[in-house]
N, C-alpha and C positions, 0 to 999 in steps of 0.2 A: 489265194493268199500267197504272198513273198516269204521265201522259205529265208531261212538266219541267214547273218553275212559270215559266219565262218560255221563249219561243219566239219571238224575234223573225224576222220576216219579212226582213228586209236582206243575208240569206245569198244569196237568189235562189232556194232551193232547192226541190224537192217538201217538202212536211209530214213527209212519214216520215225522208228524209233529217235535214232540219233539229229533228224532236224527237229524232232519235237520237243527233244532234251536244250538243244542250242537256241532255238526260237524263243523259248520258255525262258531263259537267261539273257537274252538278249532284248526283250519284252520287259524285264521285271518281274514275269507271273509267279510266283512261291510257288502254284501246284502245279502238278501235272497228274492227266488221268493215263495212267500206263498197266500193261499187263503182265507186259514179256517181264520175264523176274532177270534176264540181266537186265535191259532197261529198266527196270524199277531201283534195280541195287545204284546200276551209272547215276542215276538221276539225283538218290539222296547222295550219295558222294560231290556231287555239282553242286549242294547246298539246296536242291529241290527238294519241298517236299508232295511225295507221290504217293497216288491211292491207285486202287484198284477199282475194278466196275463192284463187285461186289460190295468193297469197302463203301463205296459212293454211295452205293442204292440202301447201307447200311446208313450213314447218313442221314441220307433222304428222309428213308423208314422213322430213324428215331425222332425228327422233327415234324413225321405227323404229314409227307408232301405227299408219299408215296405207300403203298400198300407192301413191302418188299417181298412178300409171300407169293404177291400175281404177278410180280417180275420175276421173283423166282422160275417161276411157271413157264414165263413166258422166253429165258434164256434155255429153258430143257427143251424147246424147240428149236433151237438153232447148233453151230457145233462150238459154243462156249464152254468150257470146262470147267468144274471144281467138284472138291471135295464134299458130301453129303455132311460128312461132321462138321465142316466148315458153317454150312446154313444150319445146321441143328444150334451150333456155338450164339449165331448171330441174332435168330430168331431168340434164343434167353433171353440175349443184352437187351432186345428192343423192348418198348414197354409195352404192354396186351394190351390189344383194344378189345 
């Protein structure tokens, strides 16, 4: 894929972060899936708005796509991080099957 035609450096960001912020404005797309919490803060300042993989799979969850408790599962196998109260929070929101 052709990364943006401008990418300025001034975000402070990694490269991928900040063509993903620029491509995503230069595209049109409103979302972007980001994690790094400065690119997540650059992004909503750019007028994006941005989720998190958790946020997403919370999402997913509430509309019935996905099981969010076996991706749970399936992220404490790799070296993603978050907070335990974070998915205790999530698992509430969503509605029990």
């Amino acid at each position: 894929m052709k990364g943006p035609a401008t990418s300025p450096r001034s975000l402070g960001l990694g490269e991928g972060e900040t063509e993903a912020i620029f491509l995503a404005k230069e595209l049109g797309i409103p979302f972007l899936l980001i994690d790094e919490r400065k690119g997540y803060y650059a992004a909503e300042a750019l007028g994006l708005k941005p989720i998190g993989l958790l946020g997403f799979l919370e999402l997913c969850g509430s509309r019935g796509w996905i099981d969010f408790g076996e991706y749970v599962q399936r992220l404490r196998g790799t070296t993603f991080r978050f907070h335990e109260g974070l998915i205790i929070e999530i698992k509430n929101r969503l509605p029990k099957r």
